[in-house]
Steps between C-alpha positions, in 0.01 A plus 500: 500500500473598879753179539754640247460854646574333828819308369630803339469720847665198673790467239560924563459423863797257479727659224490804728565291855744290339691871359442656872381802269216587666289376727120370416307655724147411329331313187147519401337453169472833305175652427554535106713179470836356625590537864563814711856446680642727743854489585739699758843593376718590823779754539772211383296411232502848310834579602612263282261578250629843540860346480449355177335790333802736613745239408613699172812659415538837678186431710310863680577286829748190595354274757172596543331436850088502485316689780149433474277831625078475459481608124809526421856303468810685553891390398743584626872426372822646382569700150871482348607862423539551113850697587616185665548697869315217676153397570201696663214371672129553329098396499287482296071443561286319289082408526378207375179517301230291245460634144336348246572117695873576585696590732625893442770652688571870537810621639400770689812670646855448437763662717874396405770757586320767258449291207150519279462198273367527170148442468619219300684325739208545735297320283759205428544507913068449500441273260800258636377501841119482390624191322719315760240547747215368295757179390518443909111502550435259177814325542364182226376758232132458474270716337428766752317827569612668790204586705636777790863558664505658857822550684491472849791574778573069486405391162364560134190354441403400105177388433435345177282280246703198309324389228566212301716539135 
């Protein structure tokens, strides 16, 4: 068991290296089963991640650019003017948290030349981020429970358990 626990941290270890998704930054096997993995997502990493979950059609912000802060991530980027007059710049903050073994993300202020999204929106805007950065951190898929998230001034730091399916 301990050997196929072992395997399956080394096979996430890889996947992820292989990706350059995130960085291993420590394996151990898990108190209640499977292995504990912590991994380091850097600025790069989520702005893509970022990237892809604003790529949709009138996105809040065009070309997103990640600036990590301790707690906190904040975007900046441009918004297209609905009247067509050109394009303003905007941010936009989000925290990283763990709820019930995922990742959740809460947008937490939003300033783009006056405009005040629809809580919906918001929430499409959260759960596509929440999504794209847990897809960097368990880049091969594995059955995971996501442990803690701490943002830092350099990095993102996920710490979770991979079982086996």
């Amino acid at each position: 068991m301990k050997t196929r626990m072992l395997f399956l941290a080394l096979l996430c270890l890889v996947g992820l290296a292989a990706c350059r998704r995130a960085e291993v930054t420590d394996i151990q096997q898990g108190d209640s089963g499977g292995v504990d993995i912590t991994a380091q997502l850097t600025e790069a990493d989520l702005n893509d991640a970022i990237a892809d979950a604003l790529a949709i059609e009138n996105p809040l912000l065009r070309d997103p650019n990640v600036d990590l802060q301790p707690g906190q991530i904040v975007i900046t980027g441009t918004h297209d003017k609905r009247d067509g007059s050109g394009s303003v710049s905007g941010t936009m903050t989000i925290t990283l948290s763990v709820e019930n073994g995922a990742i959740l993300t809460q947008v937490t202020a939003i300033n783009v030349d006056g405009i005040k999204p629809s809580d919906a929106r918001v929430e499409t805007i959260n759960q596509r981020i929440a999504e794209r950065v847990a897809q960097r951190a368990n880049r091969e898929n594995r059955q995971i429970t996501v442990q803690s998230v701490n943002i830092t001034d350099d990095v993102v730091d996920v710490a979770f358990n991979v079982t086996r399916t």
